[in-house]
C-alpha positions in Angstrom: -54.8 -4.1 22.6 -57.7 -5.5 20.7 -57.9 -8.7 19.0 -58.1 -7.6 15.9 -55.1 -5.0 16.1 -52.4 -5.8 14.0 -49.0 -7.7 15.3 -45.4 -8.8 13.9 -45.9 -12.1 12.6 -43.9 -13.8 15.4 -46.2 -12.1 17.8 -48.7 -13.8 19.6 -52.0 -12.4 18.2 -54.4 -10.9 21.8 -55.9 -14.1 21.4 -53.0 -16.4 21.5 -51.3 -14.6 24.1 -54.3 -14.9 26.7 -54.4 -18.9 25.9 -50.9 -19.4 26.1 -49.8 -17.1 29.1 -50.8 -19.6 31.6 -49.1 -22.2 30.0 -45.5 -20.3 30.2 -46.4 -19.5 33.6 -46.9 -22.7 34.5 -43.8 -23.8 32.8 -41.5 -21.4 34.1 -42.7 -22.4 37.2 -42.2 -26.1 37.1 -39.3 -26.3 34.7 -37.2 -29.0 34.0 -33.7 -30.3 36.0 -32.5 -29.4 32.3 -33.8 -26.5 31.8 -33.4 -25.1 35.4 -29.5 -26.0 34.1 -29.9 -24.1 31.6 -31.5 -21.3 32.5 -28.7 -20.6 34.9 -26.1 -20.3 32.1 -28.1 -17.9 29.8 -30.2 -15.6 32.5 -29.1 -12.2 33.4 -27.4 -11.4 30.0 -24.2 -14.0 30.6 -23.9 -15.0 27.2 -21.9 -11.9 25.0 -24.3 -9.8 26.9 -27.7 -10.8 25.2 -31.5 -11.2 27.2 -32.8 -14.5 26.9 -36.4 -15.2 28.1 -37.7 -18.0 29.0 -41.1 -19.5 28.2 -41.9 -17.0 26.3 -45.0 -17.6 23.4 -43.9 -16.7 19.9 -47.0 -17.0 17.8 -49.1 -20.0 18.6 -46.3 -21.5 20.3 -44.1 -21.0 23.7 -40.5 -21.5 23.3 -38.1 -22.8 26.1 -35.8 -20.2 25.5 -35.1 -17.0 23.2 -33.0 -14.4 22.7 -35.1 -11.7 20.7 -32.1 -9.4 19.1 -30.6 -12.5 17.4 -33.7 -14.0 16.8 -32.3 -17.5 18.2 -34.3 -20.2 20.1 -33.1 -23.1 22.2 -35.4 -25.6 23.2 -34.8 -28.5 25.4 -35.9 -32.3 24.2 -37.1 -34.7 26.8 -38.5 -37.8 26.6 -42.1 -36.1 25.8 -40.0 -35.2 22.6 -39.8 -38.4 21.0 -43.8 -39.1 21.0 -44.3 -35.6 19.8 -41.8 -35.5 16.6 -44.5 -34.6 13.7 -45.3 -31.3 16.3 -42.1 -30.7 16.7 -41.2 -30.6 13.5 -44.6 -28.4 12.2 -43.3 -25.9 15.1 -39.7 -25.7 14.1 -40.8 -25.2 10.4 -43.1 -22.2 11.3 -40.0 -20.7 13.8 -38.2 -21.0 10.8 -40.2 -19.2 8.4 -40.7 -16.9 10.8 -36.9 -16.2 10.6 -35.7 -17.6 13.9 -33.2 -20.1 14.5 -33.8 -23.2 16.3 -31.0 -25.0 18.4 -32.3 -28.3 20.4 -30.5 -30.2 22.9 -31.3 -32.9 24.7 -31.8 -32.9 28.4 -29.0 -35.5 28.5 -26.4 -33.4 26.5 -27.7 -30.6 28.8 -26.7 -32.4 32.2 -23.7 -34.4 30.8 -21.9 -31.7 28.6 -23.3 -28.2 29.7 -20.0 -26.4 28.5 -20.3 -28.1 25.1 -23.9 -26.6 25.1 -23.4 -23.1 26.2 -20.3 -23.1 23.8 -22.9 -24.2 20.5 -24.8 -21.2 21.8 -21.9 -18.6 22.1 -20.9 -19.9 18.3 -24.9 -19.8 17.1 -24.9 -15.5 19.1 -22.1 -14.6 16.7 
């Protein structure tokens, strides 16, 4: 694929992709006590039978989570999140206009009330 071919909006241009793809690595590779949680709940097509992948780059971003055929999201707020609000929120409106939907949780509601969380996502699949 050359740089300049053209992709879906939400793609990751060439570029982007070869920045970011160490990045997801990485973080897929160190992930969270949260996210590990998580991922445990939504990997190999448990929820209403859709794929999630994780640390995946969407644009010039990478995602925690996503499930591509509903176009849905979830990301996972730690304490990084709260000195990073004005990113967040730049990131979430260009996910949006990009017509995906974003569901956050914290890493506390994650490892206190997992079946409250995986029941929001169930709800959010349809």
């Amino acid at each position: 694929m050359s740089d300049d071919e053209p992709t879906r909006p939400y793609n990751s241009s060439p570029k982007q992709w070869r920045k970011l793809k160490g990045v997801a690595q990485e973080m897929r590779r160190e992930p969270t006590p949260a996210e590990k949680t998580l991922w445990q709940h939504l990997r190999n097509r448990q929820l209403r039978g859709e794929r999630f992948r994780r640390q995946h780059t969407i644009g010039p971003f990478v995602v925690d989570f996503v499930c591509m055929n509903k176009r849905l999201i979830i990301e996972v707020d730690g304490e990084i999140h709260r000195q990073q609000i004005d990113y967040d929120e730049q990131r979430q409106h260009w996910l949006e206009a990009n017509e995906f939907r974003v569901l956050r949780f914290t890493n506390e509601q994650i490892m206190q009330s997992i079946d409250a969380v995986v029941d929001a996502i169930m709800a959010a699949l349809g």
